[in-house]
RODO-2510 file (C-alpha; in nm, 4 decimals, decimal comma):
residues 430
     n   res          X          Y          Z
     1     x    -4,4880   -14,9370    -5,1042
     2     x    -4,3519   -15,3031    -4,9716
     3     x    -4,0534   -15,4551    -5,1062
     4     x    -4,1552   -15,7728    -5,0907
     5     x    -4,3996   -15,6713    -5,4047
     6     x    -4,0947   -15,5175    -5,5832
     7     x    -3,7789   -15,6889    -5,8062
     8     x    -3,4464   -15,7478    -5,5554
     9     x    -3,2584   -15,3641    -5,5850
    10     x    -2,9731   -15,4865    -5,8341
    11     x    -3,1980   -15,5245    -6,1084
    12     x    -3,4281   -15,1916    -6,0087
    13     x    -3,1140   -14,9811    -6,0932
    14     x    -2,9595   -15,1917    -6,3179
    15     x    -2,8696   -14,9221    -6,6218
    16     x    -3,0156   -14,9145    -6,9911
    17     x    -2,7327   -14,7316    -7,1341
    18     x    -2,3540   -14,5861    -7,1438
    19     x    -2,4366   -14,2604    -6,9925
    20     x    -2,5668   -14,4340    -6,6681
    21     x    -2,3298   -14,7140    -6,6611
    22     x    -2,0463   -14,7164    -6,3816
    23     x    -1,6673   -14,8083    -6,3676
    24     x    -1,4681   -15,0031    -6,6666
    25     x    -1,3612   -14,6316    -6,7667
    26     x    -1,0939   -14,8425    -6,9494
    27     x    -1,3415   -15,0205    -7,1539
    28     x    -1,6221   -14,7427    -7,1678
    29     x    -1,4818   -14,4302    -7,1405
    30     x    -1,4260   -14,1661    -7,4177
    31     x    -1,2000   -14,3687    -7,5990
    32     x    -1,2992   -14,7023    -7,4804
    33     x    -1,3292   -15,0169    -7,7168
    34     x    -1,6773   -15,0734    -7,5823
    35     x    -1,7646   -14,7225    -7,6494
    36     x    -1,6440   -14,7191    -8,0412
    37     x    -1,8472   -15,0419    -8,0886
    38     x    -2,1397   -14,9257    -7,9626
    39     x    -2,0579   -14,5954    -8,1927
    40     x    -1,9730   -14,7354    -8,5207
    41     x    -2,2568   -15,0481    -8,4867
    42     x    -1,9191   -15,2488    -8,5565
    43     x    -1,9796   -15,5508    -8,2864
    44     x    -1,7540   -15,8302    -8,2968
    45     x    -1,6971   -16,1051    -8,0356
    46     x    -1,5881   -16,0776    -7,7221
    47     x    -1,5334   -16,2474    -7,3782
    48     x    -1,5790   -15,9969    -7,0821
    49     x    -1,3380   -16,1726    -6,7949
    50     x    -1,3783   -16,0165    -6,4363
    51     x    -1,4787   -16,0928    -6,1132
    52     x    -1,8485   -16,0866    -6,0130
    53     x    -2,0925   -15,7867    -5,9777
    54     x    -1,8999   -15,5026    -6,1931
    55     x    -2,1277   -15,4974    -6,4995
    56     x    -2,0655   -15,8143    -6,7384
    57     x    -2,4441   -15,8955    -6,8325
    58     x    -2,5453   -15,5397    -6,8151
    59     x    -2,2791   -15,4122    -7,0631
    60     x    -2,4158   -15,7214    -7,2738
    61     x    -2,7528   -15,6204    -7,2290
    62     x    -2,6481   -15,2326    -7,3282
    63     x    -2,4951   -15,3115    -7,6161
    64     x    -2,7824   -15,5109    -7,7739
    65     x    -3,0275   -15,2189    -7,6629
    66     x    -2,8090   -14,9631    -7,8168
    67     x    -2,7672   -15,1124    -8,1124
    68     x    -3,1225   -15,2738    -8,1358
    69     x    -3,0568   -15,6259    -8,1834
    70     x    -3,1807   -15,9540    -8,0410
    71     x    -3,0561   -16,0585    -7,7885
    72     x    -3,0690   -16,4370    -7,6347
    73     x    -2,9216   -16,5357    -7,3154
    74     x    -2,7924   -16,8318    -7,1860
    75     x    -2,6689   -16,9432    -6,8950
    76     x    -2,3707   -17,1794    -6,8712
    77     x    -2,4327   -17,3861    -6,6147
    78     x    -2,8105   -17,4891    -6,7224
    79     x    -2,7951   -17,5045    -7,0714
    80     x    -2,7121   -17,7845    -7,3151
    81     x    -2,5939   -17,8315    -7,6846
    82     x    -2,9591   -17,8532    -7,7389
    83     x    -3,0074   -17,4990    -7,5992
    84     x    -2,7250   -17,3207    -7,7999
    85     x    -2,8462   -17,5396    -8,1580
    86     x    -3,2235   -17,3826    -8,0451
    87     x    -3,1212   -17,0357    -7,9807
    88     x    -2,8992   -17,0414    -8,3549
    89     x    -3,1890   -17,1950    -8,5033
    90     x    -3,3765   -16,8996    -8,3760
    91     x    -3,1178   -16,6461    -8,4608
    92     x    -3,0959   -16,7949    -8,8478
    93     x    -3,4856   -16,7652    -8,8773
    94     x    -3,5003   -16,4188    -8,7186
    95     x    -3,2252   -16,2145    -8,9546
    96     x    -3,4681   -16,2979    -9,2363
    97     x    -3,6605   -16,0473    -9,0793
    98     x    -3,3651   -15,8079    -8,9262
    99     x    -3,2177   -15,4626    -9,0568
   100     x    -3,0189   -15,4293    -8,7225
   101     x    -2,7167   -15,6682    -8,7723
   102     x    -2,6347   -16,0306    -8,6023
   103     x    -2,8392   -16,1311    -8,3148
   104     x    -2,6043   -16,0844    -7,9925
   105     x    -2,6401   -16,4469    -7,7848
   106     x    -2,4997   -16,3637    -7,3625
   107     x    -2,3444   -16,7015    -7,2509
   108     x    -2,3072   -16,6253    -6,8460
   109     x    -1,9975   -16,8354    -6,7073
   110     x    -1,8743   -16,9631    -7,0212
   111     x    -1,6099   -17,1042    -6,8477
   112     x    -1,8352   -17,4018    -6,7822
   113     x    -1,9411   -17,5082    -7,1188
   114     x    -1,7986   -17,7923    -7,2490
   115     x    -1,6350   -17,8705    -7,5480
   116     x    -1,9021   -17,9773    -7,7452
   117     x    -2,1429   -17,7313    -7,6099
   118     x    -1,8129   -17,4498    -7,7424
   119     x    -1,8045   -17,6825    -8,0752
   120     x    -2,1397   -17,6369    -8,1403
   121     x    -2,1147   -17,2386    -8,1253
   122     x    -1,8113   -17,2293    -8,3112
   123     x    -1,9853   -17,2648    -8,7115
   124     x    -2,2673   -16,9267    -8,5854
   125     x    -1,9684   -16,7503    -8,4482
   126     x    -1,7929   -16,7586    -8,7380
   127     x    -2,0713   -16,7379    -9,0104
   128     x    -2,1876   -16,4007    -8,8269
   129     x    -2,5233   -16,5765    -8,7660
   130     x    -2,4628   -16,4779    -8,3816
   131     x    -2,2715   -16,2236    -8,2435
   132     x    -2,1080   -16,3792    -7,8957
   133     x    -2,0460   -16,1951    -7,6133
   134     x    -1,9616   -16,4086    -7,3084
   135     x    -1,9099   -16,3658    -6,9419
   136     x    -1,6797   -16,5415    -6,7107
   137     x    -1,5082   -16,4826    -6,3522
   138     x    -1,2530   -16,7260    -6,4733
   139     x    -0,9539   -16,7056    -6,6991
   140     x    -1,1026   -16,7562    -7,0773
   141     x    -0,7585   -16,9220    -7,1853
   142     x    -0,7948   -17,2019    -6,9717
   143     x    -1,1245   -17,3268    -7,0537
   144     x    -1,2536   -17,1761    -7,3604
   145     x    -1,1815   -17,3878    -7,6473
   146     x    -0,8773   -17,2211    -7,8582
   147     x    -1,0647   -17,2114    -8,1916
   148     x    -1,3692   -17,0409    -8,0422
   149     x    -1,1275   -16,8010    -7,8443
   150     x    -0,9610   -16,7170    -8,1268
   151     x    -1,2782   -16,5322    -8,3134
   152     x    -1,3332   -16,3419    -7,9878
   153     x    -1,1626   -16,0861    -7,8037
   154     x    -1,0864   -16,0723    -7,4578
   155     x    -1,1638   -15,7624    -7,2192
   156     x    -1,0870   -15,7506    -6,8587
   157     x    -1,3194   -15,6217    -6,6246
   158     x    -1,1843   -15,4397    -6,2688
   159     x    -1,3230   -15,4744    -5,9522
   160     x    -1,5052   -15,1413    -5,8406
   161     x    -1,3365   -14,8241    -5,7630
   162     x    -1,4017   -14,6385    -5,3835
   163     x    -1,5566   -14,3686    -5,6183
   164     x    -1,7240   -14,6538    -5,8265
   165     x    -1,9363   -14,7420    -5,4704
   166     x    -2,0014   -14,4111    -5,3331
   167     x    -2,1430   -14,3044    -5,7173
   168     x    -2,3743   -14,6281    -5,6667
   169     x    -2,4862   -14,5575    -5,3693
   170     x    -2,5697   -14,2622    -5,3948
   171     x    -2,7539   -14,2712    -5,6771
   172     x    -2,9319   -14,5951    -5,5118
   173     x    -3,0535   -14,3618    -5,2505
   174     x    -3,1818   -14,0636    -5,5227
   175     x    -3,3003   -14,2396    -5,7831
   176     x    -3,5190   -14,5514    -5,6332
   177     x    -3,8280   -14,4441    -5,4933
   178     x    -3,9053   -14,7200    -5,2062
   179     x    -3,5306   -14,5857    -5,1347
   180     x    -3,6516   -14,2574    -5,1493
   181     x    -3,9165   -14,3159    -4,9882
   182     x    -3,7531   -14,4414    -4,6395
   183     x    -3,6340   -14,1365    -4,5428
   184     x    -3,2293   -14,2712    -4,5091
   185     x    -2,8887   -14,0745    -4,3993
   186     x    -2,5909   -14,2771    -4,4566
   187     x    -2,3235   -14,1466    -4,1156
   188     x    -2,0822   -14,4396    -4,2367
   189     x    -2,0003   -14,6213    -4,5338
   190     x    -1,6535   -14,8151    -4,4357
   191     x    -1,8692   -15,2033    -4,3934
   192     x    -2,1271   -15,0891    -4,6715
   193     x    -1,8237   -15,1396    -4,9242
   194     x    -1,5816   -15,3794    -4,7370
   195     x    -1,8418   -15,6259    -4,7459
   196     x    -1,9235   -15,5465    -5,0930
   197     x    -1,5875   -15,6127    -5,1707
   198     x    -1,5941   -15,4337    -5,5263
   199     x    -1,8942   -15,5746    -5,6305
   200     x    -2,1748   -15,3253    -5,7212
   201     x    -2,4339   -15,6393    -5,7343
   202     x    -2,3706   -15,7175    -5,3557
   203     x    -2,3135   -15,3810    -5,2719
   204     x    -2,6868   -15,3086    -5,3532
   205     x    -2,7900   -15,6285    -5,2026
   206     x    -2,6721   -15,5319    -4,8873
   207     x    -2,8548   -15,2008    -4,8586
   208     x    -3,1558   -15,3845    -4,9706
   209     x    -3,1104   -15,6169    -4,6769
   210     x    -3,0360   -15,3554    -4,4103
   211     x    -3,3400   -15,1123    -4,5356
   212     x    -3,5518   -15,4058    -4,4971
   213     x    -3,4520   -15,4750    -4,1803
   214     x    -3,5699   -15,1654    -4,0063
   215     x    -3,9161   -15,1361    -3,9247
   216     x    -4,1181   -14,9330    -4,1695
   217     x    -4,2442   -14,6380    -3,9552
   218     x    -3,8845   -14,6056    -3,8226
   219     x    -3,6413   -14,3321    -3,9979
   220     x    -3,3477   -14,4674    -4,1264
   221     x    -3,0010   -14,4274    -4,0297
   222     x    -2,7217   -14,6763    -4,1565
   223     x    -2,3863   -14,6784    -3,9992
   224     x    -2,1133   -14,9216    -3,9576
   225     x    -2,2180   -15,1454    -3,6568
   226     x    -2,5689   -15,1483    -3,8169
   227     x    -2,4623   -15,3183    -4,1697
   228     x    -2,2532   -15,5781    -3,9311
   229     x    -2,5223   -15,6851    -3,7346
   230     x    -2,7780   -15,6925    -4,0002
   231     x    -2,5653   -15,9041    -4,1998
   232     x    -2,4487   -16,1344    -3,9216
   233     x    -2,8323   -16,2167    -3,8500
   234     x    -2,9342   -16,2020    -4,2106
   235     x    -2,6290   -16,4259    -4,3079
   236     x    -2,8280   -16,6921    -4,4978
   237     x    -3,0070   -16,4082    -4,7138
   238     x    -2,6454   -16,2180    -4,7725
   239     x    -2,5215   -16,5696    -4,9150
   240     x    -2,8183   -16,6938    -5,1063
   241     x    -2,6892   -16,6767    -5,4200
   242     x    -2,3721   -16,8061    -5,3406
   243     x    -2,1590   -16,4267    -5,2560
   244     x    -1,9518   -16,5835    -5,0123
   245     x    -1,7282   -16,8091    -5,2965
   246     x    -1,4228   -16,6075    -5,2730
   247     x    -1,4580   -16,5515    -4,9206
   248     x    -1,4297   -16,9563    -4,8866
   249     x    -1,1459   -16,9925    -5,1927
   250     x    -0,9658   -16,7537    -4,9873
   251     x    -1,0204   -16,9490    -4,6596
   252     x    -0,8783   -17,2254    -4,8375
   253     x    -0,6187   -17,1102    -5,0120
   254     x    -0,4531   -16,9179    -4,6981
   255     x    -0,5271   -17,2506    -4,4657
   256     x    -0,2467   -17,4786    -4,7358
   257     x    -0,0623   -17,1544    -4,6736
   258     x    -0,0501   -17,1116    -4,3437
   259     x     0,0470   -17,5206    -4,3261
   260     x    -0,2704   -17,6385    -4,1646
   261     x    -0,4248   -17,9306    -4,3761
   262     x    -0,7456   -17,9445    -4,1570
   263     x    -0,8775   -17,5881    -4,2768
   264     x    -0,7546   -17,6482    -4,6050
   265     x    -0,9521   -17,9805    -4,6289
   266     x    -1,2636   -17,8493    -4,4609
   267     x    -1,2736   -17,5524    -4,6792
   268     x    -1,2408   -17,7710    -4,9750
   269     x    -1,5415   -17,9905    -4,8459
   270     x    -1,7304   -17,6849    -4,7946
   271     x    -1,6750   -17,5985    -5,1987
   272     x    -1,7483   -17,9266    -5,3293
   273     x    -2,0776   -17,9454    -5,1292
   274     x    -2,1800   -17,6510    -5,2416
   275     x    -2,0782   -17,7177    -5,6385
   276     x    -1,7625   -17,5885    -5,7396
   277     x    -1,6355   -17,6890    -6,0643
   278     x    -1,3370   -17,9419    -5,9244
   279     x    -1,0915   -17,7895    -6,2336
   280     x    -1,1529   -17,4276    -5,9963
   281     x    -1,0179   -17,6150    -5,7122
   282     x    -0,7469   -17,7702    -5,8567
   283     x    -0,6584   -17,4730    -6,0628
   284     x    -0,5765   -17,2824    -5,7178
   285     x    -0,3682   -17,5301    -5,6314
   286     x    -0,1423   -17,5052    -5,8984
   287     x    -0,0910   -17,1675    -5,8515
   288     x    -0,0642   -17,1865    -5,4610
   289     x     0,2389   -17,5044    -5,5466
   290     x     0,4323   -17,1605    -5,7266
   291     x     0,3204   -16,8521    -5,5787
   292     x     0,3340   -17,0057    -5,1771
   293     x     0,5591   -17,3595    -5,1982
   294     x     0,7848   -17,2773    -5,5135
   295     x     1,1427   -17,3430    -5,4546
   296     x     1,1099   -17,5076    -5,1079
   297     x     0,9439   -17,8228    -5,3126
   298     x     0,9878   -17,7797    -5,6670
   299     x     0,7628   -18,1140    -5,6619
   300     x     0,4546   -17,9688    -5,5516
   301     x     0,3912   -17,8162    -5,9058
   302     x     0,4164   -18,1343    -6,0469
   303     x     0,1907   -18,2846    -5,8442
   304     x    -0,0758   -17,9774    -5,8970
   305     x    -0,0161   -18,0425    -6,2170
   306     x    -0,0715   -18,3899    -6,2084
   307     x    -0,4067   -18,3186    -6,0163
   308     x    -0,5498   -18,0737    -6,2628
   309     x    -0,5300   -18,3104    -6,5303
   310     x    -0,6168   -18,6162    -6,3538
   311     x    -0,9539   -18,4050    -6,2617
   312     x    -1,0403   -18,3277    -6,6082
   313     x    -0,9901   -18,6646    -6,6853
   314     x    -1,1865   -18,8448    -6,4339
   315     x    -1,4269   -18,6056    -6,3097
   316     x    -1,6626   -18,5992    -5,9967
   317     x    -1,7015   -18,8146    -5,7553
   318     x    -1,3508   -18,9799    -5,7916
   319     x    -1,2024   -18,6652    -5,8134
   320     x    -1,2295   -18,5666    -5,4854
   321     x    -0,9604   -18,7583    -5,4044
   322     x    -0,7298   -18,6732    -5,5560
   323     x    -0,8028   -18,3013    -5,5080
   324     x    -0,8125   -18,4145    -5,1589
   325     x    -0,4629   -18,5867    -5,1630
   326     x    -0,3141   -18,3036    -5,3630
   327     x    -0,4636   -18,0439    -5,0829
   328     x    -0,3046   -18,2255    -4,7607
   329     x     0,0080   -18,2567    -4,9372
   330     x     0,0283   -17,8803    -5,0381
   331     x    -0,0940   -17,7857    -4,7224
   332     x     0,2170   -17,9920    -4,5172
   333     x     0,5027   -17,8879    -4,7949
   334     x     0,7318   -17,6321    -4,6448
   335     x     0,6819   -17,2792    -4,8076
   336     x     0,8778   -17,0252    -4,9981
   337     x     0,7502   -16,7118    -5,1680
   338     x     1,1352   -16,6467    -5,2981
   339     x     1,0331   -16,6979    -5,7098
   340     x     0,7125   -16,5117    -5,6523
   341     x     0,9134   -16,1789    -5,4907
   342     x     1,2125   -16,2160    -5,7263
   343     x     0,9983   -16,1635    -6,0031
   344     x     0,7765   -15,8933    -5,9146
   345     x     1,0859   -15,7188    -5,7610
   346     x     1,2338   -15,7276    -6,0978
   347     x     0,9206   -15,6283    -6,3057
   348     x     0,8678   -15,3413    -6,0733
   349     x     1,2331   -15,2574    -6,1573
   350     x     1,2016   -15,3110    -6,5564
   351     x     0,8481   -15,0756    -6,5132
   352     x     1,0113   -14,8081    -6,3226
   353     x     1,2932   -14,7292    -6,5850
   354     x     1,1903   -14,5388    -6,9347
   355     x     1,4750   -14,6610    -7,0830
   356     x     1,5572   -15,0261    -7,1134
   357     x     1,9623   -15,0577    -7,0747
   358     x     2,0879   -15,1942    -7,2995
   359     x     2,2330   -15,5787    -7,3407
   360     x     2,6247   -15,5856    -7,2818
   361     x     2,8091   -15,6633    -7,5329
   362     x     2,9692   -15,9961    -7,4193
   363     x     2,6391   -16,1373    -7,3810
   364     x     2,4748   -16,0765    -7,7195
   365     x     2,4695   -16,2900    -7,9814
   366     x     2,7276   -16,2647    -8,2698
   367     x     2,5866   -16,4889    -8,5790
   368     x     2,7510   -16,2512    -8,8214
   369     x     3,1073   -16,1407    -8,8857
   370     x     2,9982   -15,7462    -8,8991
   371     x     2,8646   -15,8214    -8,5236
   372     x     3,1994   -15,9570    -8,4033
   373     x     3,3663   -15,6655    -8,5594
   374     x     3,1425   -15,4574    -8,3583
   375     x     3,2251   -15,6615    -8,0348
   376     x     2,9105   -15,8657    -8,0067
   377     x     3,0002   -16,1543    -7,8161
   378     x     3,3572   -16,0504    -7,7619
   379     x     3,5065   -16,1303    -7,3529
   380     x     3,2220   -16,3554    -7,3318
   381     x     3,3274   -16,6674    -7,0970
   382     x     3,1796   -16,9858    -7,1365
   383     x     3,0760   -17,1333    -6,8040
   384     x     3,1620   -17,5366    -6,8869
   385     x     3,5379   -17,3994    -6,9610
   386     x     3,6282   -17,3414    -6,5534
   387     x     3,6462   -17,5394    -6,3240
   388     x     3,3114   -17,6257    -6,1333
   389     x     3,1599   -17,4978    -6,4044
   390     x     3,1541   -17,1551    -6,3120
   391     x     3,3194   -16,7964    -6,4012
   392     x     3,2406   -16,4890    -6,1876
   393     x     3,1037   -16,2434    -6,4709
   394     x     2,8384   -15,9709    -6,5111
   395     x     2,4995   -16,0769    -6,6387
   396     x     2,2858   -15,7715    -6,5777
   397     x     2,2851   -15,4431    -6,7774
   398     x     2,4628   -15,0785    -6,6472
   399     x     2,2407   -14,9107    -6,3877
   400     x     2,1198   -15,2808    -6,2732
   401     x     2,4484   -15,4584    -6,2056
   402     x     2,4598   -15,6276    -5,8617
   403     x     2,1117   -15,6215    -5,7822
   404     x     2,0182   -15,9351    -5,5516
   405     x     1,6321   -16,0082    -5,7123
   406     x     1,6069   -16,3684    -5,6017
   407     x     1,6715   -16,3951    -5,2377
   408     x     1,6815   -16,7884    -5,0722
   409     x     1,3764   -16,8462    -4,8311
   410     x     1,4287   -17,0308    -4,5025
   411     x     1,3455   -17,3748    -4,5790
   412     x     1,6016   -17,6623    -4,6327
   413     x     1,5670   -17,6796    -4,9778
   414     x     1,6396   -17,2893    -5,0333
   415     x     1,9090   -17,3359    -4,7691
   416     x     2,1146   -17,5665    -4,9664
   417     x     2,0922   -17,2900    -5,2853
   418     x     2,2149   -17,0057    -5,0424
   419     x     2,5249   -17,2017    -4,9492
   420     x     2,6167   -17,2494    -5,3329
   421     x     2,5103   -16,8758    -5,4164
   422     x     2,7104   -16,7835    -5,1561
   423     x     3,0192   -16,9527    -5,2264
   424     x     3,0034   -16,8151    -5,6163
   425     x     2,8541   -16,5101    -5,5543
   426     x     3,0769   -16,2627    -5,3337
   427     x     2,9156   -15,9384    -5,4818
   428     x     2,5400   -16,0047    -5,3841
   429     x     2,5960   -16,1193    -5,0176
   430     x     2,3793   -16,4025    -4,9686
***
């Protein structure tokens, strides 16, 4: 058997129903939301938001099969308003004819229709003449229109477990006969699933392209140094559908971290060549300007800011400018990661307690004269009242009280706020 006669691996194994499905326990497990659909017949909705290769189209595709309905597909980045009016024209003429419920329409990367490709859904979605379920790697609440993402539910969608690979795998090995058929012992698995990187689609992939790279009379034995190789020679074929875009949004996200506006601008050139949606790029950005620059250049959100809209706006070519502009400018700012620790650090402390502590009284509210009585309010001193307008008093809870969360990063701007903390602030020791 040749595997040049047979379909690419992915879709050879790709699973027909619940019991063969792997990972999104959360979503598909006994109690799952997924599940209880699929149970009751009750579809409604839904976006599926996660990254690439853990099972958005084929839940989509499960769903329909389970619950035997049409099912049309589209695909986001080829299809038009003429498309979507075709495929409800379709659905309306074929529930004439149905017993099953709604036809279920897959939109792939719904993040990249437009608004009047979304407007034109919006009247099926909400008749019931289509039931929508719709894939994205991107956050729905950015670019899905907020009446159409109001009739659909969200569900997020995890990257693959360790377990999650080694079940795929393995059953890649048992259950596909050209597989079975090569005669292969797996001694190591550690590149099989770093390069993977979570994804069960590229995981696949990649055994595809190492099994094929061994000479068919030849046993079969796959260890680390041999997946390297294989994929080092085979790189064009490993990338051919695009696998390495968060390998290159993460090259160009830690270049405008680590200060070097060369990388960052290459690796931004490298994304627009190859067709990234500019609002991607300049989405990154906006979150690099608080997670990375944040308090060393309170500016540099602005200016993302400024750049995000200006792209949706003005669009490609032009846009590349000022993505461009926006990127070198990141990419020089001095950096602080202060606002980004200070609140994780005090999330982590909020999620570790299961007791909230409760507000002191001086700093609660007293609107009514039963809550004065009580002492709401009551010691409270009001800042503007003392001199520099300042008073040393406690603003965290018992158990929490002189805990340092924000901490000044090294930067002149961040500087200048440790010197006033400092002088205020005895008890936290800036």
């Amino acid at each position: 058997m040749s595997p040049s006669n047979l379909i690419p691996l992915p879709e050879r194994l790709r699973p027909v129903n619940l019991n063969d499905y792997v990972g999104q326990k959360h979503l598909v497990g006994e109690n799952g939301v997924l599940r209880k659909m699929i149970e009751t017949g009750n579809v409604s909705s839904f976006i599926l938001w996660g990254p690439p290769g853990v099972g958005k189209t084929t839940l989509a595709r499960i769903i329909a099969n389970s619950l035997n309905r049409e099912f049309y597909t589209l695909s986001a980045i080829s299809s038009g308003v003429k498309d979507v009016r075709e495929v409800i024209e379709k659905a309306k003429s074929g529930r004439m004819f149905a017993t099953a419920g709604s036809p279920i329409l897959f939109i792939d990367e719904i993040h990249r229709f437009n608004k009047a490709q979304q407007d034109a859904l919006l009247g099926a979605v909400e008749s019931g003449t289509i039931t929508l379920i719709g894939a994205t790697t991107e956050n729905p609440s950015f670019e899905v229109i907020s009446p159409l993402l109001s009739r659909c539910q969200v569900y997020v969608l995890k990257s693959m477990e360790l377990t999650d690979l080694q079940t795929l795998l393995a059953r890649a090995l048992e259950k596909d006969g050209y597989l079975r058929s090569r005669h292969i012992r797996v001694n190591e698995t550690e590149a099989l699933f770093r390069f993977s990187g979570g994804d069960a689609r590229k995981l696949l992939n990649i055994l595809d392209i190492v099994v094929q790279s061994f000479d068919e009379q030849k046993d079969i034995v796959i260890d680390n140094k041999t997946v390297t190789d294989c994929l080092q020679e085979n790189i064009a074929l490993y990338d051919k559908n695009g696998e390495q875009h968060y390998d290159i949004i993460s090259a160009f996200i830690k270049s405008m971290r680590g200060s070097d506006p060369n990388g960052a601008i290459y690796w931004m050139a490298r994304m627009l060549a190859g067709g990234e949606d500019p609002l991607f790029i300049a989405r990154r950005m906006l979150i690099l300007a608080s997670e990375d620059i944040g308090l060393a250049n309170p500016n540099a959100a602005l200016l993302a800011e400024s750049c995000f809209n200006a792209c949706h706006q003005i669009g490609m070519p032009e846009a590349r400018i000022i993505l461009a502009e926006t990127c070198i400018y990141l990419a020089t700012c001095p950096k602080s990661n202060s606002a980004y620790m200070a609140i994780d650090e005090a999330l982590a402390m909020v999620n570790s307690t299961s007791e909230a502590p409760a507000v002191p009284l001086h700093l609660r509210n007293a609107p009514t004269q039963l809550m004065k009585d009580l002492g709401y309010s009551k010691d409270y001193r009001y800042a503007h009242d003392f001199e520099g307008n300042f008073v040393d008093q406690e603003f965290l809870p018992d158990g929490v009280a002189g805990t340092a969360f924000y901490k000044p990063g090294s930067n002149a701007r961040e500087n200048e706020i440790r010197a006033r903390l400092r002088s205020i602030w005895k008890k936290y020791n800036y």
